[in-house]
Backbone and ligand atoms as CSV (ligand in chain L), in Angstrom:
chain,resi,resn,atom,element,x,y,z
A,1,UNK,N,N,-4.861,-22.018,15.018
A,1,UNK,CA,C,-3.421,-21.989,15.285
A,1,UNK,C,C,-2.890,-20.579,15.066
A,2,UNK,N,N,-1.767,-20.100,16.055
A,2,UNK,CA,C,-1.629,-18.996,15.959
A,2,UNK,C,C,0.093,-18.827,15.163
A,3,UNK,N,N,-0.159,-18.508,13.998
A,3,UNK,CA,C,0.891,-18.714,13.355
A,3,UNK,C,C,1.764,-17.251,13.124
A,4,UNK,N,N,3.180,-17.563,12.588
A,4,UNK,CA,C,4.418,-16.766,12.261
A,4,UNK,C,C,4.037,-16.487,10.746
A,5,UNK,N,N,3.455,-15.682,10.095
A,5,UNK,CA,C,3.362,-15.390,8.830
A,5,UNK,C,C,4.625,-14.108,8.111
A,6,UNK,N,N,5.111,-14.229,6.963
A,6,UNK,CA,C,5.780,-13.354,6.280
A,6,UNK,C,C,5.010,-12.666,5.149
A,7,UNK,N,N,4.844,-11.564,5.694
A,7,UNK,CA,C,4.282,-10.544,4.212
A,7,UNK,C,C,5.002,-10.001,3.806
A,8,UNK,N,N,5.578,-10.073,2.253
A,8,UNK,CA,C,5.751,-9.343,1.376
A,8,UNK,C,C,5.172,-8.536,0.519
A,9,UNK,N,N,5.450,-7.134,0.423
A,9,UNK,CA,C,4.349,-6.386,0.076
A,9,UNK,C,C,4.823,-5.200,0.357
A,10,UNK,N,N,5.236,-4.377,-1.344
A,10,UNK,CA,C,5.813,-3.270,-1.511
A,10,UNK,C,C,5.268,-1.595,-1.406
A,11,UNK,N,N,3.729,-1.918,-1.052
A,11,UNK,CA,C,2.629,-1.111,-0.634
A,11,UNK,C,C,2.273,-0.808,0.745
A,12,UNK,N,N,2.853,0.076,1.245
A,12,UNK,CA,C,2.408,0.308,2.497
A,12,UNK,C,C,0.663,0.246,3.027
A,13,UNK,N,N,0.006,0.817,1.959
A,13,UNK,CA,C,-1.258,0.576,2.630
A,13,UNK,C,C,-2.150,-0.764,2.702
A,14,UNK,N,N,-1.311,-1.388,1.476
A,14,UNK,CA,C,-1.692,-2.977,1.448
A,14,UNK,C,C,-1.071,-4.021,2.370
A,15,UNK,N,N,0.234,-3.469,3.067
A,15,UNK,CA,C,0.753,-3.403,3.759
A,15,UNK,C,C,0.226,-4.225,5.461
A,16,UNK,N,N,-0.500,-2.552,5.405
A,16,UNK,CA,C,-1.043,-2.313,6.809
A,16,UNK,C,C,-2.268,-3.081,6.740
A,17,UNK,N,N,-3.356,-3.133,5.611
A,17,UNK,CA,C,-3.984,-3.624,5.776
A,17,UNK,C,C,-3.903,-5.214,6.254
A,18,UNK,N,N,-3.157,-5.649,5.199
A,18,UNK,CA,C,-2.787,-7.133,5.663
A,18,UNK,C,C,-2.692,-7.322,6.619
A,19,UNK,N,N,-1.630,-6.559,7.451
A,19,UNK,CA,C,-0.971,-6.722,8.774
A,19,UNK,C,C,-2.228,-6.389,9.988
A,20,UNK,N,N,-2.891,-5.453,9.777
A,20,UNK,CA,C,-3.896,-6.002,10.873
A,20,UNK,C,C,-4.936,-6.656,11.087
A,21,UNK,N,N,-5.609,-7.180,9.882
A,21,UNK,CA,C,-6.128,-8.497,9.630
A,21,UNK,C,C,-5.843,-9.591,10.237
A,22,UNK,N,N,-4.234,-9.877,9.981
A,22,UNK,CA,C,-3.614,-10.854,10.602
A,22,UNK,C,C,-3.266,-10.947,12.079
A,23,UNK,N,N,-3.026,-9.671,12.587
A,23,UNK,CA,C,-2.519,-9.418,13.502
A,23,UNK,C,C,-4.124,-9.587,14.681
A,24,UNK,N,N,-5.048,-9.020,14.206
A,24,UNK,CA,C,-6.499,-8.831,14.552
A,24,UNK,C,C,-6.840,-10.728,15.088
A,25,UNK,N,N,-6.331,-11.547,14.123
A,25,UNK,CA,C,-6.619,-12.713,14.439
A,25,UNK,C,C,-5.417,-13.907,15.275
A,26,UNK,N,N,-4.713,-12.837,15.491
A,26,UNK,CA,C,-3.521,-13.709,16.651
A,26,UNK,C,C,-2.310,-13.589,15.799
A,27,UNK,N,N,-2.115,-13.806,14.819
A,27,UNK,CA,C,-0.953,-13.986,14.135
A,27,UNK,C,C,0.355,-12.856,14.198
A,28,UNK,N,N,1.351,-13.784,14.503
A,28,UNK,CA,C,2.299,-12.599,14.385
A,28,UNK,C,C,3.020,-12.548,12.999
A,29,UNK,N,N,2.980,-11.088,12.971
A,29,UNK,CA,C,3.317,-10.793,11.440
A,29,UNK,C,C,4.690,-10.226,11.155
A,30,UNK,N,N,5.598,-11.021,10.090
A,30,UNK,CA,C,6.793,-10.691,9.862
A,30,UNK,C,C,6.700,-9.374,8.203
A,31,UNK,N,N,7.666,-8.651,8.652
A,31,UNK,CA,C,6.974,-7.571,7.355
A,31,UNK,C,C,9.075,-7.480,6.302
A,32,UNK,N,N,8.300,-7.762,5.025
A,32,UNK,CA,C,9.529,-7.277,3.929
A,32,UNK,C,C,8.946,-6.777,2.452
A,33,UNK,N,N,9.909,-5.498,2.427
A,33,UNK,CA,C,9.065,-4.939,0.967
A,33,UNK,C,C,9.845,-5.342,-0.085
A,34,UNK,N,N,10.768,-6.288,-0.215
A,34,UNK,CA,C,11.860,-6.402,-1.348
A,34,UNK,C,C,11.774,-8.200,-1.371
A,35,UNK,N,N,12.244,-8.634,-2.766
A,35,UNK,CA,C,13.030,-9.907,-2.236
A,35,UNK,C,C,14.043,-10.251,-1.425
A,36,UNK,N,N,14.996,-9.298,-1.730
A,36,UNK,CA,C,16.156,-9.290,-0.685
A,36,UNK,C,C,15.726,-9.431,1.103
A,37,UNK,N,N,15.156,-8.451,0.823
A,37,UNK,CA,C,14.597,-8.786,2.968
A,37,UNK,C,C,13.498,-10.015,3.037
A,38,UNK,N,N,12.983,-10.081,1.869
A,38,UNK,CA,C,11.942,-11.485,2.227
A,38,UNK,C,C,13.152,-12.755,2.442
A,39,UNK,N,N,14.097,-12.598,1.539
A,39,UNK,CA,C,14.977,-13.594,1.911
A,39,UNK,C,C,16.088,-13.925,3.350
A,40,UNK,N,N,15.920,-12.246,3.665
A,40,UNK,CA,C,16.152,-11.981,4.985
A,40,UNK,C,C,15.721,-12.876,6.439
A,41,UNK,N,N,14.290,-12.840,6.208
A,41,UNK,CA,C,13.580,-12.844,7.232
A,41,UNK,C,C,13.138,-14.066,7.389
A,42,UNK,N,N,13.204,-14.563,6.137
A,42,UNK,CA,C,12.771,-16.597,6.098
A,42,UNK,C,C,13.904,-16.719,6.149
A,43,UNK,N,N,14.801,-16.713,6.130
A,43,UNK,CA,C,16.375,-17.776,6.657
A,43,UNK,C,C,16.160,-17.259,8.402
A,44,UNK,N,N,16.040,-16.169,8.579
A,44,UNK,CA,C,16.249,-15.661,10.170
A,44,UNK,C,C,14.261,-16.400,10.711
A,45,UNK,N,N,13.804,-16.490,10.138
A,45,UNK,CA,C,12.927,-16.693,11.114
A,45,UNK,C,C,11.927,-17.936,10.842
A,46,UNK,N,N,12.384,-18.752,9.574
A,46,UNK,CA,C,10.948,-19.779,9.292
A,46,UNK,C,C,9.848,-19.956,9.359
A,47,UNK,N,N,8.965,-19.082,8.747
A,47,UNK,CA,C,7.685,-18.751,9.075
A,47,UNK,C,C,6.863,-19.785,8.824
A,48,UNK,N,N,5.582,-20.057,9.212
A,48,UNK,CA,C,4.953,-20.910,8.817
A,48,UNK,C,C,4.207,-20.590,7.609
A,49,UNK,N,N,3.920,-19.882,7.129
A,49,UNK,CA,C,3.121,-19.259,6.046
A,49,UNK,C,C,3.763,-17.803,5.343
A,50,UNK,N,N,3.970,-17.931,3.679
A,50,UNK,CA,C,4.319,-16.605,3.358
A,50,UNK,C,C,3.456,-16.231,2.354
A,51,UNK,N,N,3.174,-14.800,2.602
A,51,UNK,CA,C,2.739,-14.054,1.443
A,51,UNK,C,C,2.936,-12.893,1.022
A,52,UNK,N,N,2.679,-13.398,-0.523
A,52,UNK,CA,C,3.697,-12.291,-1.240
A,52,UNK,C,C,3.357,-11.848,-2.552
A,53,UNK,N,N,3.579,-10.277,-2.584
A,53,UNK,CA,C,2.907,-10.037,-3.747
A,53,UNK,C,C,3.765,-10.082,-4.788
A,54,UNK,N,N,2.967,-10.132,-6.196
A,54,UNK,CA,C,4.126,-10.977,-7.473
A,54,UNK,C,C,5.009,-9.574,-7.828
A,55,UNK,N,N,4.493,-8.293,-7.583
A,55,UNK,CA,C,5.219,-6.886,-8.109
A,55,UNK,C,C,5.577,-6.652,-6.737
A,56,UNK,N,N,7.105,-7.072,-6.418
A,56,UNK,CA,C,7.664,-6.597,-5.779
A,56,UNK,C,C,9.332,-6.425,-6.198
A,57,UNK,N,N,9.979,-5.059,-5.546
A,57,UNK,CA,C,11.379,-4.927,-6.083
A,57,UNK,C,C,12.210,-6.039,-6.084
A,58,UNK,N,N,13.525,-6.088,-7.057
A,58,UNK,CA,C,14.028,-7.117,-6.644
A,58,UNK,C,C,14.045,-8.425,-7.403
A,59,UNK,N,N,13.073,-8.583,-8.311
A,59,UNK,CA,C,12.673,-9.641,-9.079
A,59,UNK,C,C,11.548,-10.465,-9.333
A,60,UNK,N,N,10.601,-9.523,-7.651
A,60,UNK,CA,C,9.267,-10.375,-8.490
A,60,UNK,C,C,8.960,-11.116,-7.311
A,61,UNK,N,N,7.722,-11.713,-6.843
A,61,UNK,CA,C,7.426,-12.544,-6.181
A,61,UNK,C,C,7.611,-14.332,-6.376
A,62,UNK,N,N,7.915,-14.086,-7.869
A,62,UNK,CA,C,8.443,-15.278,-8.381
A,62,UNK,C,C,9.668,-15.908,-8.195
A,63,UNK,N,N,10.613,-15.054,-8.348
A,63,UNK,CA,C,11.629,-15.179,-8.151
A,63,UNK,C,C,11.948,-15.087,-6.559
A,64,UNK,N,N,11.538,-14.894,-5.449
A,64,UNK,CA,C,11.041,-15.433,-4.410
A,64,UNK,C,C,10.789,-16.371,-4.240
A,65,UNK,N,N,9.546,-16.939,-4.652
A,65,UNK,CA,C,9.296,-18.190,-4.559
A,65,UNK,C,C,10.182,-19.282,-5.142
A,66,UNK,N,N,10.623,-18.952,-6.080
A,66,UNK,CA,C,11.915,-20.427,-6.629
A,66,UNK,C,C,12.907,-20.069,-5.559
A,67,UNK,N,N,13.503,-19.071,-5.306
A,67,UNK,CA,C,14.209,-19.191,-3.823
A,67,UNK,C,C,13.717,-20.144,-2.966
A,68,UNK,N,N,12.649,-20.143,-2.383
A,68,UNK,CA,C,12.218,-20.276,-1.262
A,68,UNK,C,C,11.865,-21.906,-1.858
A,69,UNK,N,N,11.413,-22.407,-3.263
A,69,UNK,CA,C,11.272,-24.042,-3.528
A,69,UNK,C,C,12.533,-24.233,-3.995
A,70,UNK,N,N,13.685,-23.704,-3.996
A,70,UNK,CA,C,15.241,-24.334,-3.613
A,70,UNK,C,C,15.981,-24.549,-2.394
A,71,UNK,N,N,15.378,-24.256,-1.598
A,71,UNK,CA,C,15.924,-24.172,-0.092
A,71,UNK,C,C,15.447,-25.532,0.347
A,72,UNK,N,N,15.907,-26.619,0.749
A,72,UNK,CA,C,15.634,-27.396,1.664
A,72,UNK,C,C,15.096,-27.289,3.018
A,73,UNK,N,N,15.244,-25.847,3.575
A,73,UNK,CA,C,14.812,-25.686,5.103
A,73,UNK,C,C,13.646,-24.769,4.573
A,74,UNK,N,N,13.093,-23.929,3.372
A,74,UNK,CA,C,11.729,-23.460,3.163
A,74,UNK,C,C,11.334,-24.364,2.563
A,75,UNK,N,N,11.587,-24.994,1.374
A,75,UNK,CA,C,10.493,-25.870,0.225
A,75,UNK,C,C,9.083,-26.295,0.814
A,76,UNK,N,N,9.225,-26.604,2.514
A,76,UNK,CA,C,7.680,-27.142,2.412
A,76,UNK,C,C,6.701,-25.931,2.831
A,77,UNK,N,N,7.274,-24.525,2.976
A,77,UNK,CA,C,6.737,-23.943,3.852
A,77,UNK,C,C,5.732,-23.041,2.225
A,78,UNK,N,N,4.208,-23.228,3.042
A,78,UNK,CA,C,3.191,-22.340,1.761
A,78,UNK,C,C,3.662,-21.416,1.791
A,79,UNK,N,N,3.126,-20.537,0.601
A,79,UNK,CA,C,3.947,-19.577,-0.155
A,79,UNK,C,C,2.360,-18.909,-0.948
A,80,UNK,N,N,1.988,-18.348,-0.632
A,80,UNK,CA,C,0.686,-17.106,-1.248
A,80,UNK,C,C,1.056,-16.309,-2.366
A,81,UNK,N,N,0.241,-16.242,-3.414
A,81,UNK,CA,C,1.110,-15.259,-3.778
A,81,UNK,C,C,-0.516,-14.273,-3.758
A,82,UNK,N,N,-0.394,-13.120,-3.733
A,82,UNK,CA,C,-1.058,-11.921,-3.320
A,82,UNK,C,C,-1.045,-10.398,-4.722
A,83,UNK,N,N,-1.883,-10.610,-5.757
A,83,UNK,CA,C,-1.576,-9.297,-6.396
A,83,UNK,C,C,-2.926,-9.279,-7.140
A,84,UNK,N,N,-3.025,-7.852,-8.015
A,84,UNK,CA,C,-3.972,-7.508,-8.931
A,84,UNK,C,C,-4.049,-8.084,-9.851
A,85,UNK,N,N,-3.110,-8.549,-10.670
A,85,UNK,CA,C,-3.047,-9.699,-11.706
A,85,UNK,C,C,-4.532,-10.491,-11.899
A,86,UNK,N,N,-5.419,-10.145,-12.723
A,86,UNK,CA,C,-6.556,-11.121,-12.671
A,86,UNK,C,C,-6.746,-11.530,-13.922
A,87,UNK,N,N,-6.214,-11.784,-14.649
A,87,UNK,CA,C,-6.075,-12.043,-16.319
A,87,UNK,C,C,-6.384,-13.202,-16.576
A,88,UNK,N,N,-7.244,-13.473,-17.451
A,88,UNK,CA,C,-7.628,-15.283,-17.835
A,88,UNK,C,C,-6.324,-16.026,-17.565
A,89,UNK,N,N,-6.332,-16.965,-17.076
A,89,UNK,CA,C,-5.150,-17.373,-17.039
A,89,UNK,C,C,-4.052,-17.723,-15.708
A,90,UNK,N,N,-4.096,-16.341,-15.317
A,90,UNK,CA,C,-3.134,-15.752,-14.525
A,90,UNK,C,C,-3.176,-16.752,-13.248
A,91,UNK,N,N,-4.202,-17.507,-12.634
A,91,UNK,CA,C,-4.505,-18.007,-11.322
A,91,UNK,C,C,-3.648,-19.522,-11.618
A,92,UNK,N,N,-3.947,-19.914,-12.905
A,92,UNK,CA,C,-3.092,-21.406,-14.185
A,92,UNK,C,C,-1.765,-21.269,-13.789
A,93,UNK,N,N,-1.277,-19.599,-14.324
A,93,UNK,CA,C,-0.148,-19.541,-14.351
A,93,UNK,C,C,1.199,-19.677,-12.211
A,94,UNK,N,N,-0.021,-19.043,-11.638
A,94,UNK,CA,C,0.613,-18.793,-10.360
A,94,UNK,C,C,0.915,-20.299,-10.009
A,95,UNK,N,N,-0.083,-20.891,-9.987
A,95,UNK,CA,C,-0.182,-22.485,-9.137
A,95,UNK,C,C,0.990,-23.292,-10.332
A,96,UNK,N,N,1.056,-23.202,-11.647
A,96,UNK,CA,C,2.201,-24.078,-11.944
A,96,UNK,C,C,3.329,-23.792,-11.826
A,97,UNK,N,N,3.698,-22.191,-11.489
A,97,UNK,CA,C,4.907,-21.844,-10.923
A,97,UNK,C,C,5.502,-22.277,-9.648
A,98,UNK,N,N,4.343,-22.981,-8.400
A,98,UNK,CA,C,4.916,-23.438,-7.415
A,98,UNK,C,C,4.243,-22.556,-6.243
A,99,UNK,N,N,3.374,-21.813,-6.561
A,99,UNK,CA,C,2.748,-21.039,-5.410
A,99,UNK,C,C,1.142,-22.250,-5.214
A,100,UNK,N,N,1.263,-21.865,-3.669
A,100,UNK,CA,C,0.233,-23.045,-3.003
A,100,UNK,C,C,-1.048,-22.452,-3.280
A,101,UNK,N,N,-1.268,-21.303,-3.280
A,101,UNK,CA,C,-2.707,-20.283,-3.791
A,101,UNK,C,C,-2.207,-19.354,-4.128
A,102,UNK,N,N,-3.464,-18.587,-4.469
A,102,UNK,CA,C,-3.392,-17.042,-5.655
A,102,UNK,C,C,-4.467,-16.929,-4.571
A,103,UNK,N,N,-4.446,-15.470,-4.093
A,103,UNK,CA,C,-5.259,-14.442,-3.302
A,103,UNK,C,C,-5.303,-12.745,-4.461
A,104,UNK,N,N,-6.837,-12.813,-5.054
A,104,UNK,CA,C,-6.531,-11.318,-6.285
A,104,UNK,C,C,-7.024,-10.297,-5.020
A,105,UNK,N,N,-5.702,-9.271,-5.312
A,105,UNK,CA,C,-6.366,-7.855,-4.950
A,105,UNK,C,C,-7.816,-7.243,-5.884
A,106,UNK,N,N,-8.342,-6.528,-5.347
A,106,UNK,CA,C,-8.722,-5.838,-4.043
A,106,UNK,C,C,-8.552,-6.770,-2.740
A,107,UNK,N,N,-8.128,-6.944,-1.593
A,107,UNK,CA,C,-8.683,-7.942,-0.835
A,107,UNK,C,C,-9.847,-8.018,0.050
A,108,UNK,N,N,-10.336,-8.765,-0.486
A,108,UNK,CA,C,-11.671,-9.129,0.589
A,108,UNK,C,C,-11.537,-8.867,2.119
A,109,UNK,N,N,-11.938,-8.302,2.859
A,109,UNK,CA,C,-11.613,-7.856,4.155
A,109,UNK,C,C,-11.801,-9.216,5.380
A,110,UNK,N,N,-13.138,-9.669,4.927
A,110,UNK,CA,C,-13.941,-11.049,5.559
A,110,UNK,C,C,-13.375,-12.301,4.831
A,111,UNK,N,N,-12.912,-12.188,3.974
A,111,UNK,CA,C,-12.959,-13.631,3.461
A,111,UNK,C,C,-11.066,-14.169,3.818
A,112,UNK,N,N,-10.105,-12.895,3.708
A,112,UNK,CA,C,-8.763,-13.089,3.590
A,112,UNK,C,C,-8.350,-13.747,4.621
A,113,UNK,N,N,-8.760,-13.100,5.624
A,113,UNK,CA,C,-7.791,-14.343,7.177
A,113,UNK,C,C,-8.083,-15.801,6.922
A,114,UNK,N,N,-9.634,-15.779,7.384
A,114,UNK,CA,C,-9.964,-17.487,6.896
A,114,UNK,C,C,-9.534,-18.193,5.982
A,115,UNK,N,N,-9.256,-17.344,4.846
A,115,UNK,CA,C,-8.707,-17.899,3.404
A,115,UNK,C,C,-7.395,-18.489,3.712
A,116,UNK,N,N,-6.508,-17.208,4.342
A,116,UNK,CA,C,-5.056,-17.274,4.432
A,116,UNK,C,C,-4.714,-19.034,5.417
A,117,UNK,N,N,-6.164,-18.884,6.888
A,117,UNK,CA,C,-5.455,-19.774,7.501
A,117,UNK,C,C,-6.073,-21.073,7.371
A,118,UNK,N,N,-6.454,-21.168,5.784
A,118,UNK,CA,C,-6.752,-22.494,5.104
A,118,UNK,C,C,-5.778,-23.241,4.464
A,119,UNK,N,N,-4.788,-22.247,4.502
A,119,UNK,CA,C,-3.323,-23.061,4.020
A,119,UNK,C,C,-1.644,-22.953,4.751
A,120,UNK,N,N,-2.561,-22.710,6.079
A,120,UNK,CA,C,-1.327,-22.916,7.526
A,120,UNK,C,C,-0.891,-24.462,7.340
A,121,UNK,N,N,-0.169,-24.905,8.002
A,121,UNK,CA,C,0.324,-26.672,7.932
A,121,UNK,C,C,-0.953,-26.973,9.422
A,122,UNK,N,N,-1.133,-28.265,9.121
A,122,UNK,CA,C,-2.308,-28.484,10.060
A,122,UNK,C,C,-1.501,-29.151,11.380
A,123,UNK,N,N,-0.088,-29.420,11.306
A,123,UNK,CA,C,0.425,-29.652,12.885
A,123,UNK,C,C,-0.075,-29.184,13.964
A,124,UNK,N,N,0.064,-27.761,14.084
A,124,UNK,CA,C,-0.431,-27.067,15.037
A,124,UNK,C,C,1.234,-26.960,16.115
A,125,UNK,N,N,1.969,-27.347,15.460
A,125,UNK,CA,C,3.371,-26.886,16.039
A,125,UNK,C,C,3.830,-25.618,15.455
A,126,UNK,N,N,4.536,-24.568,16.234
A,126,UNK,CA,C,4.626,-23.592,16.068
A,126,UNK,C,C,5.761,-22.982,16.666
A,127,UNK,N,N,6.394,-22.570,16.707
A,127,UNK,CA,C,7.929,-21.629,17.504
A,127,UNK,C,C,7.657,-20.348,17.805
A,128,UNK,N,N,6.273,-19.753,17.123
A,128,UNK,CA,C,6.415,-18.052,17.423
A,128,UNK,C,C,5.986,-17.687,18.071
L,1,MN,MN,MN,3.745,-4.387,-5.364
């Protein structure tokens, strides 16, 4: 399925990388480096899939995500979260906060798309 994804991600080169990974495999890619524009771009565009790294301006990828599981028109939509963070623990902590997976930087070059589009919605309905 060729899905509408949102990356958040305050790193340009992590950035780019993401983005042509995704882009490499059909997906069209929505890009925000803040919470503020991530919140931008999911009210303007409903993506099917977001990801997002937890150090981003703004408040955090967390604080993102409880945005996005207070919204009635995002709550069902997955939500990635994407960072270096690899601390005993830390993978415990992402998933009871409300994120659907933890993806640790470095990213795997081969493993990330497939990974990512293991947690698309399996409809196969799409708008983008
Ligand atoms: Mn960051």
């Amino acid at each position: 399925m060729k899905a509408k994804i949102l990356v958040v991600e305050d790193n340009p080169l992590n950035m780019q990388m993401v983005r042509d990974i995704l882009q490499y495999r059909g997906h069209r890619v929505l890009e925000a480096t803040t919470v503020e524009e991530g919140r931008e771009r999911l009210s303007a565009n409903l993506p099917d899939l977001v990801l997002v790294d937890i150090q981003i301006p703004g408040g955090g990828g967390e604080r993102l995500l409880r945005d996005i599981r207070a919204d009635g028109r995002l709550r069902h939509i997955p939500v990635i979260a994407v960072t270096a963070f690899a601390m005993e623990g830390d993978q415990e902590r992402f998933l009871k906060a409300g994120f659907t997976a933890y993806i640790s930087k470095p990213i795997d070059t081969r493993q990330f798309g497939p990974t990512v589009e293991s947690f698309l919605p399996q409809d196969g309905k799409t708008d983008a």
